[in-house]
N, C-alpha and C positions, 0 to 999 in steps of 0.2 A: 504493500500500500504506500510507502512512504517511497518508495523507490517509482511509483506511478504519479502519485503527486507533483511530485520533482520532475520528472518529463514533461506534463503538463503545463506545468510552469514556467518550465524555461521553455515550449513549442511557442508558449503566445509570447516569449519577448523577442525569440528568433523569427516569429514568421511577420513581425511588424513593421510595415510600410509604410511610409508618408507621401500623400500629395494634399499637402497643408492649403488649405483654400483659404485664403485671407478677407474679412469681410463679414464673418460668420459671430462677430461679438453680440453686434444689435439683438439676435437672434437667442441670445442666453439671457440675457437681460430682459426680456419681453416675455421670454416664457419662462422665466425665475416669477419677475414678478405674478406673471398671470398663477402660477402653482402657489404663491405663498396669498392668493385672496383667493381661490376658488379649492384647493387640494388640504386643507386642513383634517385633522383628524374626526372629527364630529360631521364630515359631509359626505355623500355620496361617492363611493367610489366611481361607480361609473361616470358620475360629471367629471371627476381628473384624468379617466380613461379617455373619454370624450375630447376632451380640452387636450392632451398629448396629443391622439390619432390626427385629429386637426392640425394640432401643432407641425407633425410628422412631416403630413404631405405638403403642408405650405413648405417648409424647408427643403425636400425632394425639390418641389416645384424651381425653389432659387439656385440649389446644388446641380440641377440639368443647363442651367445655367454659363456653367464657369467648365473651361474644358478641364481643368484639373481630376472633376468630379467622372467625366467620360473618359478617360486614362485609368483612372482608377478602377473604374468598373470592366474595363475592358482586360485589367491584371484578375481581377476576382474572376471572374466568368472564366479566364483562359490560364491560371495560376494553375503548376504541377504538382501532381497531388507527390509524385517520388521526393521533390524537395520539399514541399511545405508541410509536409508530415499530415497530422493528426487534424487542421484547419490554417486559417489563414485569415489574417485582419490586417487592413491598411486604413491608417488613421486621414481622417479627412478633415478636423478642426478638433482644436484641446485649448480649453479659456477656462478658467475657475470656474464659470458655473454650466459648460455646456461642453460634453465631449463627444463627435462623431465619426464613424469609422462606417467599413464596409467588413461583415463577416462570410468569410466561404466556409462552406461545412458539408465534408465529403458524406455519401452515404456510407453506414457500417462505420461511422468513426463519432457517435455523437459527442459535444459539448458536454461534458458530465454534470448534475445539478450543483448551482453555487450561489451566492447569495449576491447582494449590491447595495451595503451596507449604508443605509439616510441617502437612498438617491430613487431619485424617478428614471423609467426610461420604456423606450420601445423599441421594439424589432419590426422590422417590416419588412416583406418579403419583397424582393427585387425582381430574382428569376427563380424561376422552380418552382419545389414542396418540401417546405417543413413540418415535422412535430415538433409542438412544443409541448412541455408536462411542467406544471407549477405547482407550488408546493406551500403551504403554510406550517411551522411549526404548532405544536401541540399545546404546547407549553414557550412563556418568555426563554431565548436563551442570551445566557453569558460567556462570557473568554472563558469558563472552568468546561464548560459541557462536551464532553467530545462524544458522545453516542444521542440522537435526540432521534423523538419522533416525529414524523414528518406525515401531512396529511394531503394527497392529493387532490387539489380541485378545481386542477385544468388539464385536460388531455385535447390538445385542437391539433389537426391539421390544418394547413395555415397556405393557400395558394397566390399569387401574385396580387402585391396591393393590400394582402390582409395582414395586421399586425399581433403581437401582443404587448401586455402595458404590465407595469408594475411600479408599483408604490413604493415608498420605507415600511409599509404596514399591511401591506398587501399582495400577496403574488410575487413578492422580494426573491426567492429562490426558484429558479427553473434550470429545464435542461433541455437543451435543443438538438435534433436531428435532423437532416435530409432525409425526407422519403425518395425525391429524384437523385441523381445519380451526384448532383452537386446545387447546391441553396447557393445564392448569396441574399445575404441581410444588411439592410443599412440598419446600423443600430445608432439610437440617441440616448445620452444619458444627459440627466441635467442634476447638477450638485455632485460630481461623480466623487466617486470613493477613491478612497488611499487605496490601491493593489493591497497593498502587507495587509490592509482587514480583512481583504477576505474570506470565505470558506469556501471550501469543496464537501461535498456530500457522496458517501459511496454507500450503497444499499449492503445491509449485511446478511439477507437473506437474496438468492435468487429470484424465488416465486414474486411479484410484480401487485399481484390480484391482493392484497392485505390492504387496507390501508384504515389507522395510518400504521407507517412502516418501520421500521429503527433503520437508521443511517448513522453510518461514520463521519466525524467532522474533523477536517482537516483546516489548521490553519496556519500560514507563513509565520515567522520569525517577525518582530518589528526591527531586527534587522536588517530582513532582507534573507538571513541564511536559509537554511531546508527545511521545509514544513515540518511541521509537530505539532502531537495533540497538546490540547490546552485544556 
């Protein structure tokens, strides 16, 4: 497990690419604000779903834009899977409150479940089909917990144009696959997380049909070194 982690971990700093699009601030600022007056704890999830997926494609809309953004897509679509391993992401804007990239995700290699610790964000699907599977904890967890259980209560297939959304308090943990032969996803995070907080999630039982499930929790070093339980 710890020697899986580790692969994982260093696949997404090796498989990272930039075509940095400049121009992309206004954009985190406008929908920072708009999540901190409409996405509070006490309101609708779906209205911050809503107010994202909106958000989403107005951004796509400006990102077709700038050819930086068609370069890049054109590396995701046609990116080797012999080099890129396990997936593939190239970053397309990173500002304190707004970070966007492009994810490729082979079939038979899914994204394992992980969290996105106090951040909003969405996947949208570019070309292809994804699963996505989301996950809410049972129970609060903290830095001591490393075995939790986990309750599924999203299982979508996800075709061109369709997203998924998640909160700090909702739908925080997923994991994603290609059903076609290869996905790309533009993903958006807004408030994004410090990497080192992360977690990974590995099921400790097989069977799939339980829920909820006990999962193994892995989390980085803060500083940096090789994952350990906490």
């Amino acid at each position: 497990m710890q020697r899986t982690i580790n692969t994982l971990a260093s696949r997404l700093c090796a498989d990272a690419e930039e075509h940095v699009i400049e121009g992309m601030d206004t954009w985190g600022g406008l929908i920072g604000d708009l999540i901190q007056s409409n996405c509070s704890e006490n309101k609708e999830h779906r209205d911050c779903e809503s107010l994202l997926t909106r958000g989403a494609r107005d951004i796509l809309h400006d990102l077709k834009l700038h050819p930086e953004f068609h370069a890049a897509l054109e590396t995701a679509i046609t990116c080797n899977r012999q080099q890129t391993g396990s997936w593939h992401w190239c970053l397309l804007s990173n500002t304190p409150l707004l970070r966007i990239g492009l994810i490729t995700v082979y079939r038979d290699t899914p994204i394992p479940a992980h969290d996105h610790p106090n951040s909003f964000g969405i996947q949208l699907v570019i070309t292809g089909r994804a699963r996505v599977r989301q996950y809410q904890p049972i129970e609060p967890m903290d830095r001591k917990h490393h075995l939790v259980s986990l309750e599924k209560i999203s299982d979508s297939e996800l075709g061109v144009h369709r997203s998924s959304v998640f909160t700090p308090e909702h739908r925080n943990i997923h994991e994603i696959e290609a059903v076609s032969p290869r996905t790309v996803l533009l993903s958006i995070m807004i408030h994004p997380y410090d990497p080192q907080e992360r977690s990974w999630f590995f099921p400790t039982t097989i069977a799939d049909t339980v829920s909820p499930r006990l999962f193994s929790r892995i989390r980085k070093r803060a500083d940096g070194g090789p994952a350990s339980h906490h």
